[in-house]
C-alpha positions as CSV (number, residue, x, y, z in Angstrom):
1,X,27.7,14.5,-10.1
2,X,29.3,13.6,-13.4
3,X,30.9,10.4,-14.6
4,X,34.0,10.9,-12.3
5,X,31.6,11.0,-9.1
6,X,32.9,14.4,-7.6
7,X,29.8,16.7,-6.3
8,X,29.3,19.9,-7.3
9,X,27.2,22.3,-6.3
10,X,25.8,25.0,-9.1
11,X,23.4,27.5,-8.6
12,X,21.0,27.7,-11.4
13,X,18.8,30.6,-10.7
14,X,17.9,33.1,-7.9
15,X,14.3,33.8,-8.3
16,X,12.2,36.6,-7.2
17,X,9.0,35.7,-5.1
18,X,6.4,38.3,-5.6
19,X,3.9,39.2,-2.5
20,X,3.2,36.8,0.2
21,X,5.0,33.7,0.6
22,X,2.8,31.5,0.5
23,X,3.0,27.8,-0.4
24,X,1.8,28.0,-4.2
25,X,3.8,31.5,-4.3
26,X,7.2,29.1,-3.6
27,X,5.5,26.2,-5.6
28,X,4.8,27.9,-8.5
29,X,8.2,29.6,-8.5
30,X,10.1,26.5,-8.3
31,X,8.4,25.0,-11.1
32,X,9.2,27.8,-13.1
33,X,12.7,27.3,-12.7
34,X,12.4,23.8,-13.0
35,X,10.7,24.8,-16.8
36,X,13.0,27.1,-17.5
37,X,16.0,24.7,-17.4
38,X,14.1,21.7,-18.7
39,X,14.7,19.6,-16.0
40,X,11.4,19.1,-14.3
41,X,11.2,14.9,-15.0
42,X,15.6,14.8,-13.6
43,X,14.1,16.1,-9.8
44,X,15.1,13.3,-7.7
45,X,15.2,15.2,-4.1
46,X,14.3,18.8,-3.0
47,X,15.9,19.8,0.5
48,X,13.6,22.8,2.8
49,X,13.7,23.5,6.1
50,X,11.1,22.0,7.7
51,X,8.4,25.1,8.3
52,X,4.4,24.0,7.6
53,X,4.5,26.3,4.0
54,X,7.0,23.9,3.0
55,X,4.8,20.8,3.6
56,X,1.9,22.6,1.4
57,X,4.7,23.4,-1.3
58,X,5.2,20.1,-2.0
59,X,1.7,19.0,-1.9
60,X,0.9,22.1,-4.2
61,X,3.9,21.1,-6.9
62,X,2.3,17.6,-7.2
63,X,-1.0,18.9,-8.2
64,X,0.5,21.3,-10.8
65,X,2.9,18.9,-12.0
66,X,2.3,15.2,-10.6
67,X,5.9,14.1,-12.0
68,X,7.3,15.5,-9.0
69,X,6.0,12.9,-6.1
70,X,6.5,14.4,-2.6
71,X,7.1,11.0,-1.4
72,X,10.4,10.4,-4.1
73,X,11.4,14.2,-4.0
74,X,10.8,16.0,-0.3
75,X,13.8,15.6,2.3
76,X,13.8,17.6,5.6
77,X,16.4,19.4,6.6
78,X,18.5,17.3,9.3
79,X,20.4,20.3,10.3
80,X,17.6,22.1,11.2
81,X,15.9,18.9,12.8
82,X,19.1,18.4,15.2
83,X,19.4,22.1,16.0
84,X,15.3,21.7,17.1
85,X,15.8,18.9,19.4
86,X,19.0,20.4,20.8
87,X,17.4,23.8,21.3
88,X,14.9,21.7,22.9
89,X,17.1,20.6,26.2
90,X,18.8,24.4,26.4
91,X,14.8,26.0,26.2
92,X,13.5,22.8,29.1
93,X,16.4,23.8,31.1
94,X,14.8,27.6,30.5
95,X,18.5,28.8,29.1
96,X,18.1,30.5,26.3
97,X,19.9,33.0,25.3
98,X,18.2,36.7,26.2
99,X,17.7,38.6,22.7
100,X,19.9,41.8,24.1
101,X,23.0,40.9,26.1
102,X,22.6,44.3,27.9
103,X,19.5,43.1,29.5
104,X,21.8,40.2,31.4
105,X,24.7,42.6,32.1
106,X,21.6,45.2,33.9
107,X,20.5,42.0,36.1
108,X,23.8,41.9,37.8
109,X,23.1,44.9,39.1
110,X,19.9,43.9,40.9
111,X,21.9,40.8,42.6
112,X,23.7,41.7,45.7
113,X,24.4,38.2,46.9
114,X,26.0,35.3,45.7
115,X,23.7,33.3,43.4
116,X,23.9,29.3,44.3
117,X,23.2,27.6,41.3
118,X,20.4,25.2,42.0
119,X,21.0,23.6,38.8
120,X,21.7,23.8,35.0
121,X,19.6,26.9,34.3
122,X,21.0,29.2,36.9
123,X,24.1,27.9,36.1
124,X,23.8,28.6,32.0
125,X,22.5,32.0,33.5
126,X,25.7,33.1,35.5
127,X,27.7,32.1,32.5
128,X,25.4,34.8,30.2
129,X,26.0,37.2,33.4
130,X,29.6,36.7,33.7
131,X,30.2,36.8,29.1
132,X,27.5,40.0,29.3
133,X,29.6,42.1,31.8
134,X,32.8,41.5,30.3
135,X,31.0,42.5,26.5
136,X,29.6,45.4,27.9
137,X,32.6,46.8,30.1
138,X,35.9,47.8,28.4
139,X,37.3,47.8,32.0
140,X,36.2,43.9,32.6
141,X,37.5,43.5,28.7
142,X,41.1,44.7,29.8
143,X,41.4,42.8,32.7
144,X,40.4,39.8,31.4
145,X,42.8,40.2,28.1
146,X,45.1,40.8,31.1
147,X,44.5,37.6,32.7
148,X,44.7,35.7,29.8
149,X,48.2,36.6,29.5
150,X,49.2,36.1,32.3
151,X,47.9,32.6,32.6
152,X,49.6,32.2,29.3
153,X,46.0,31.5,27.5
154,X,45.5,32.2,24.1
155,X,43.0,35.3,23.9
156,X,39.6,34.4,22.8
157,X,36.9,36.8,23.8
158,X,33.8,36.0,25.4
159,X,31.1,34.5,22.7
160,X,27.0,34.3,23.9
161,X,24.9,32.0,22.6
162,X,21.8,32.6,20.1
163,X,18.3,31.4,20.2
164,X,18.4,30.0,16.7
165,X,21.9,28.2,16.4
166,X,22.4,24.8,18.2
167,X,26.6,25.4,17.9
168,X,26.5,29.3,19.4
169,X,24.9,27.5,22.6
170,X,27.7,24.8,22.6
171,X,30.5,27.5,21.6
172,X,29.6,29.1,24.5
173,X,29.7,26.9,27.1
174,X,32.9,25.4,25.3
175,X,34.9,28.8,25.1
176,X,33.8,29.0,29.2
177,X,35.6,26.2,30.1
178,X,38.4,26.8,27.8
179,X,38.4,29.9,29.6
180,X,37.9,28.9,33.0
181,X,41.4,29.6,35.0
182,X,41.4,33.7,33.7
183,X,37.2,33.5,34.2
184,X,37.8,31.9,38.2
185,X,40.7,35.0,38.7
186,X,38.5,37.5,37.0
187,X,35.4,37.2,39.0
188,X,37.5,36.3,42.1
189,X,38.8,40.1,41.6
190,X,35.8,41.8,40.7
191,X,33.5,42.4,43.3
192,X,30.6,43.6,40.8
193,X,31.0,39.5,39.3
194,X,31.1,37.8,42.8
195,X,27.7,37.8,43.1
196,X,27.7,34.7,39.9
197,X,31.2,32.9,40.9
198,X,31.1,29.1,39.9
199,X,31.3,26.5,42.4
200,X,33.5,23.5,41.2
201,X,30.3,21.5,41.0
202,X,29.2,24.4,38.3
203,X,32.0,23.6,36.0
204,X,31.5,19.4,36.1
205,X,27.7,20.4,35.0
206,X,29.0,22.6,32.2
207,X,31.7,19.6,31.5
208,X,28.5,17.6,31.2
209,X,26.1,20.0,29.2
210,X,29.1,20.2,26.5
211,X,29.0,16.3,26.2
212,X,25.9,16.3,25.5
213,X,25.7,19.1,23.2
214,X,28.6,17.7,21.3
215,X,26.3,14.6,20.1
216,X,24.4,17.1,17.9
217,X,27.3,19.5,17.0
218,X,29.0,16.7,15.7
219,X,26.4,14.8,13.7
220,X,25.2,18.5,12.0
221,X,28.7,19.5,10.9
222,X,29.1,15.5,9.2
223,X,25.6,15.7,7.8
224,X,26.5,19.4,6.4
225,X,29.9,18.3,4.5
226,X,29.4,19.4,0.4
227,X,32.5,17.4,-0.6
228,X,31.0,13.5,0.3
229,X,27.3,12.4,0.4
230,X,25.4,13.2,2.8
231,X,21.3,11.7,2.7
232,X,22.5,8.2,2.9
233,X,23.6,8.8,7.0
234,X,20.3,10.6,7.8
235,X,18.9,6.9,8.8
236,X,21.7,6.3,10.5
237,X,22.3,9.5,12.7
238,X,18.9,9.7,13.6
239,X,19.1,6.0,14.9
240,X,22.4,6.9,17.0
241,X,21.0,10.2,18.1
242,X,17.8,8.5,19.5
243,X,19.3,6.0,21.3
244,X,21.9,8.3,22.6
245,X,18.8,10.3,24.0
246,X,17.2,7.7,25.2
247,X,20.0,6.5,27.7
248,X,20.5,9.7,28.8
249,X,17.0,10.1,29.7
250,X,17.0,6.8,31.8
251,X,20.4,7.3,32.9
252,X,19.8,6.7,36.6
253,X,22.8,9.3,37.6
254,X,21.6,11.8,35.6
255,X,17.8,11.5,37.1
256,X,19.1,11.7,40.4
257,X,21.3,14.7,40.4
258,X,20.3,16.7,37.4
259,X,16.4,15.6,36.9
260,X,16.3,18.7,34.7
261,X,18.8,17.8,32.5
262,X,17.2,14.1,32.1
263,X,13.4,15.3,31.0
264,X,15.4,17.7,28.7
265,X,16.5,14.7,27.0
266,X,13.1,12.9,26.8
267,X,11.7,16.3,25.3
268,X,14.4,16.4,22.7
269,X,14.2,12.5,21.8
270,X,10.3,13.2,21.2
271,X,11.2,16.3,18.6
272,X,13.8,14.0,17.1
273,X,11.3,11.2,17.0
274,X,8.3,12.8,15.7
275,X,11.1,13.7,12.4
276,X,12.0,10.3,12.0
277,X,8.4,9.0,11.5
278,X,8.4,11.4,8.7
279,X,10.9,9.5,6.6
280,X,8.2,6.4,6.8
281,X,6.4,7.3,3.9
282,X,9.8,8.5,2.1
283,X,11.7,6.6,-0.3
284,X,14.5,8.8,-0.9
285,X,16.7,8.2,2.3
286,X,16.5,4.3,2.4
287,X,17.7,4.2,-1.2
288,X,20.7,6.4,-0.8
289,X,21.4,4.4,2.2
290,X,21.6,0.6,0.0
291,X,23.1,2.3,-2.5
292,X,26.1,3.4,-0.4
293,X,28.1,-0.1,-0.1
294,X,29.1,0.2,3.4
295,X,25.3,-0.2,4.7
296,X,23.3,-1.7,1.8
297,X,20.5,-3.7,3.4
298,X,22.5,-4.8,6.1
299,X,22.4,-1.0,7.7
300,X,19.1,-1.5,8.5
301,X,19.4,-4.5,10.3
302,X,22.0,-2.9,12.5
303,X,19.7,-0.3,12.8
304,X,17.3,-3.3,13.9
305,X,14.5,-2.4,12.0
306,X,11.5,-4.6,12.1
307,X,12.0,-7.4,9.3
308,X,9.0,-5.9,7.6
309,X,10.5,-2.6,8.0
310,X,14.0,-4.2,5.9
311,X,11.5,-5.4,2.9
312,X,9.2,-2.7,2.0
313,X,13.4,-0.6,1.8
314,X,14.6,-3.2,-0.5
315,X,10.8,-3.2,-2.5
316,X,10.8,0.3,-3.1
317,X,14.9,0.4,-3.8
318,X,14.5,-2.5,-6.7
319,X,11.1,-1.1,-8.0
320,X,12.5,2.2,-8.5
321,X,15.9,0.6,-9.8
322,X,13.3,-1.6,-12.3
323,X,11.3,1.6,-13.4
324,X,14.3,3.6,-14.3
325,X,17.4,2.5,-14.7
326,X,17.2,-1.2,-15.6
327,X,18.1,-2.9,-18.8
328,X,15.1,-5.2,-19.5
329,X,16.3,-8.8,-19.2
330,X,14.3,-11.9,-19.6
331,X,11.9,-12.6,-16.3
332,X,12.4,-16.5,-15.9
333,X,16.4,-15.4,-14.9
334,X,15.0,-12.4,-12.8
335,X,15.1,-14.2,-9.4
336,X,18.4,-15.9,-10.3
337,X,21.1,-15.8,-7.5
338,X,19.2,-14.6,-4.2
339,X,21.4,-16.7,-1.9
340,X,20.8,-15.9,1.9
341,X,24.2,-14.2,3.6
342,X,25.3,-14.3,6.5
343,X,24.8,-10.7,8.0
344,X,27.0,-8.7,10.5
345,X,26.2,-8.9,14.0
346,X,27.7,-5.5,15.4
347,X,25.3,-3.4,17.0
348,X,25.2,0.2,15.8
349,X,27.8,1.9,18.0
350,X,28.5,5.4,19.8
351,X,31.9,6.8,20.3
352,X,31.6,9.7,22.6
353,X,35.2,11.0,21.3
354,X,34.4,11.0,18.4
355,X,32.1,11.1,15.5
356,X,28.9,9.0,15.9
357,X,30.1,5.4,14.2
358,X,28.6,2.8,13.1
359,X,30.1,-0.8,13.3
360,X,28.5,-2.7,10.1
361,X,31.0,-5.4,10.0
362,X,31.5,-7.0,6.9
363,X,29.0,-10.2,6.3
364,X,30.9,-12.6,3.0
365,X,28.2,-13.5,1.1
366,X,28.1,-17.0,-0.7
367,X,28.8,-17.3,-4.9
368,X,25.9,-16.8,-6.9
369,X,25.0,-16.2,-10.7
370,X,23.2,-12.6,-10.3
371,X,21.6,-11.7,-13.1
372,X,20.3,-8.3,-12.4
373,X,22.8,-5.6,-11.5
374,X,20.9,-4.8,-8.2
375,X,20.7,-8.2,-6.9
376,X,24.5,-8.7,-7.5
377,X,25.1,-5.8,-5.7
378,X,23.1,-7.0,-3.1
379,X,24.7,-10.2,-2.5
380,X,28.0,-8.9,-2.4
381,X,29.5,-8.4,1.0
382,X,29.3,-4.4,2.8
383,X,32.4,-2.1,2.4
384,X,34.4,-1.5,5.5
385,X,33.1,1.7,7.4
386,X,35.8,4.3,6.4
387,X,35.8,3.7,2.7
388,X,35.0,6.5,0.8
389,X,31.5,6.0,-1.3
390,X,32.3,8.3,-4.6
391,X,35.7,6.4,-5.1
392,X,34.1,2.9,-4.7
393,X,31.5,3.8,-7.1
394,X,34.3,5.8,-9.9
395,X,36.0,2.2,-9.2
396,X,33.3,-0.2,-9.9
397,X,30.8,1.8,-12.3
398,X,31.6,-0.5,-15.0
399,X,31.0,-3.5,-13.1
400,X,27.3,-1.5,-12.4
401,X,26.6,1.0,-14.7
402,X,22.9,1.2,-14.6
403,X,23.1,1.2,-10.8
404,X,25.5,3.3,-10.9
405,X,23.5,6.4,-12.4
406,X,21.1,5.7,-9.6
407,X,23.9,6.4,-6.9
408,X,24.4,9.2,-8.9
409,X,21.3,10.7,-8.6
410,X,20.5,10.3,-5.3
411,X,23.9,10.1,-3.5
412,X,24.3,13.8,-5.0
413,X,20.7,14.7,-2.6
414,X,22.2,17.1,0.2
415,X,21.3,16.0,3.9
416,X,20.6,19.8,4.5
């Protein structure tokens, strides 16, 4: 990020790793890059996946060079932490997808009656069945491209999902019901597809399994933008996407009809909830989230976080602000100008419709002489949810221009 606060995204080196990947194997190849551009003491965050060897990587490049603190430098991939608890309620629901396609199309063969779904997973299963047949039959293929015509829909061929990818799994079941009136006529018409024909109950469930899929599709594709920060949402989306979980799980509707469907849920809040205890003894995410104006400290109270919770954020935001970016100024005006505000009261909010939002509301903070460029940032009222962070930091960097290279440094950390 350069003085104009655009990102950009470079790629330095590709390097070759030598025999087993192990965790000192990466470690000590990342270092080496790190030497070989001089920038070893500029590492503010590194984003991995979040596999075990990674864990020991970290731990291995602070013993070989203790500049680089795990706790200030490692952020897990939230991409790959949303696909794992989303893969978690299509695997409880035992739907995922078979590695060979031909293997589903082969089982229609051994079903001479019609299946009745008994819930989500037969369901899911009937929709590989019906997707598999029509892959693996140029006669199925014409008549559906038929159908689709006819009904006046546009042609979009039949997509399976993947074991690995959270969006092929919601693609899927999305392209189904997109495709649902040529689908209905198809298997109406084919004898060989009867056998799996979906009840009118079938397609609400799918309706309802693409809702819920949606939540993660959604937050991924925001937290995987390259043109706008990114690490400063990861509180927040793993606040919404918890308490989203949560009231499905007790959702007393769901428990009744699709049981299933609910302890899916509770399995993938506890994946998503093990990651977020993670971030407890990282620094990187709660600074990126003060130093984007629309959250500052007043995010986390929306977030309601313990009031201890709030203090050790803002400690570890201001040390690090202190250590390495402040101007010194004299310690007897230090503490000038910490007036109380008065904060939002908004709860953090879910819009089904749309992307997961959160209401902040804007608290108007009372006059003070601020000494420090932190604490006048600070005291200064939250920026309106859909301002856009780079511009109001290009606008007011010479109002802050030591906290500004901060935000530069860690607003430029990718989420993924």
């Amino acid at each position: 990020m350069d003085s104009n606060f655009p990102l950009h995204d470079i790629v330095i080196a590709f390097e070759l790793l030598r025999g087993s990947h192990t965790a000192a194997t990466i470690a000590t190849g990342v270092l080496q890059v790190l030497k070989d551009w001089n920038i070893e003491q500029y590492i503010h965050g590194i984003t991995t996946n979040n596999s075990s060897v990674n864990d020991k990587m970290f731990s291995d490049i602070q013993k070989l060079n203790p500049v680089i603190e795990r706790t200030h430098t490692q952020i897990r991939c939230m991409a790959h932490i949303i696909n794992l608890a989303a893969q978690a309620i299509v695997t409880n629901l035992k739907a995922e997808a078979t590695e060979h396609e031909a293997v589903m199309a082969d089982e229609l063969q051994l079903v001479s009656q019609p299946t009745i779904s008994s819930g989500p997973s037969e369901v899911l299963r009937n929709c590989h069945r019906i997707f598999s047949n029509i892959r693996g039959s140029n006669l199925l293929c014409d008549a559906f491209v038929s159908l689709c015509q006819t009904t006046m829909m546009k042609i979009s061929h039949p997509i399976l999902d993947m074991r690995i990818r959270l969006n092929s799994s919601f693609k899927m079941i999305d392209r189904m019901l997109y495709l649902r009136p040529a689908i209905t006529k198809l298997v109406a018409s084919e004898k060989k597809l009867q056998a799996v024909q979906l009840s009118s109950a079938d397609w609400a469930l799918l309706e309802r399994l693409k809702r819920i899929l949606s939540v993660f599709v959604r937050a991924a594709t925001r937290l995987s933008g390259s043109k706008y920060p990114t690490l400063q949402m990861q509180l927040p989306y793993y606040a919404a996407l918890h308490k989203r979980l949560a009231i499905l799980h007790h959702e007393e509707e769901l428990a009744i009809d699709h049981p299933s469907i609910a302890t899916a849920c509770f399995e993938s809040w506890n994946i998503l909830n093990n990651y977020w205890t993670y971030t407890d003894a990282f620094t990187s995410q709660t600074i990126a989230m003060i130093l984007d104006p629309r959250y500052k400290i007043h995010g986390f109270t929306q977030m309601q976080w313990e009031p201890h919770w709030i203090t050790t954020a803002k400690r570890q935001f201001e040390a690090v602000f202190k250590a390495q970016y402040a101007i010194s100024v004299d310690p007897t005006l230090e503490n000038a100008g910490t007036n109380s505000l008065a904060l939002p009261t908004s709860p953090v909010s879910f819009d089904e419709d749309d992307d997961i939002a959160f209401t902040f509301g804007v608290p108007v903070a009372r006059i003070a002489e601020v000494v420090t460029e932190n604490k006048q940032y600070l005291c200064e009222a939250t920026e309106p949810h859909d301002g856009n962070v780079l511009h109001w930091w290009r606008l007011h960097a010479h109002r802050y221009p030591q906290l500004a290279k901060m935000a530069k440094d860690y607003l430029s950390i990718p989420a993924n």
